[in-house]
C-alpha positions as CSV (number, residue, x, y, z in Angstrom):
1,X,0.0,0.0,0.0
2,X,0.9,3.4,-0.8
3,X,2.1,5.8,2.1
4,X,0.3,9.3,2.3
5,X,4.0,11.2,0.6
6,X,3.6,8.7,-2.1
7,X,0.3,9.6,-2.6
8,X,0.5,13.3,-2.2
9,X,3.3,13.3,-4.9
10,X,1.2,11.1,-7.7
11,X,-1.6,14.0,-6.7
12,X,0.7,16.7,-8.0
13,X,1.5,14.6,-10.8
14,X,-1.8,14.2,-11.7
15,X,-2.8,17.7,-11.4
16,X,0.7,19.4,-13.4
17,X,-0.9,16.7,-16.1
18,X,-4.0,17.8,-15.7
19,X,-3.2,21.7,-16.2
20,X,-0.9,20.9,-19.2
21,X,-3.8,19.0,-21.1
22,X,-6.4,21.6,-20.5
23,X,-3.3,24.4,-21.7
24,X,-3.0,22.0,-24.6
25,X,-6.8,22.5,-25.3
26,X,-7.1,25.7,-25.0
27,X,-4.3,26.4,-27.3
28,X,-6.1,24.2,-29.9
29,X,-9.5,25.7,-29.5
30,X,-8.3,29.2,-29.8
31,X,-6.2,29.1,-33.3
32,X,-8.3,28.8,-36.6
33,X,-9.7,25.3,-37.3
34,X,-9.8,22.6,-34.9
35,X,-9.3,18.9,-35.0
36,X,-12.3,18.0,-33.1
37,X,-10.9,14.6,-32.7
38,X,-8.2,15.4,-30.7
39,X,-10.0,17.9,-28.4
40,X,-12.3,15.4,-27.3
41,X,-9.5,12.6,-26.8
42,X,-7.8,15.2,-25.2
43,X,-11.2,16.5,-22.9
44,X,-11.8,12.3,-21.9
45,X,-8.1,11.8,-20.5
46,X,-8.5,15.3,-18.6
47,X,-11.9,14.0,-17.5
48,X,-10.0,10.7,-16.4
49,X,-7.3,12.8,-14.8
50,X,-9.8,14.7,-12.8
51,X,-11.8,11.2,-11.6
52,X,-8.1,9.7,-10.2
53,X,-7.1,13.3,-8.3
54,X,-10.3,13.2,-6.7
55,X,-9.9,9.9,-5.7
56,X,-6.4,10.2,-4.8
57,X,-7.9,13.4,-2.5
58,X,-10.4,11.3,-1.1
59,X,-7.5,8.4,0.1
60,X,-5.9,11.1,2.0
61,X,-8.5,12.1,3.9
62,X,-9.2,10.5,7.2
63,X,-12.1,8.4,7.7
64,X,-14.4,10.2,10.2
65,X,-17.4,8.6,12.0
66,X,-20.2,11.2,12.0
């Protein structure tokens, strides 16, 4: 099992990835003509990116009885 630093860095991984890709997409959607293909592969892994930093948020945080 992963300990909490290991974690914490993957997290920053995951969200300096995260950042580039949706730079990436904004690049592309602002020029002229847009390949429509790749902004949408590009949108799904950003959207994939998204689901494993909020899960990797959620491991962090304590479990709390309420």
């Amino acid at each position: 099992m992963e300990d909490d630093d290991d974690k914490r860095d993957k997290l920053e991984e995951l969200k300096a990835e995260h950042r580039k890709i949706d730079e990436e997409i904004d690049r592309l959607t602002s020029g002229g003509a847009v390949d429509l293909m790749l902004v949408t592969r590009l949108k799904k892994h950003k959207l994939a990116l998204k689901d494993s930093i909020q899960k990797l948020e959620s491991s962090l945080l304590p479990d709390i009885i309420a």
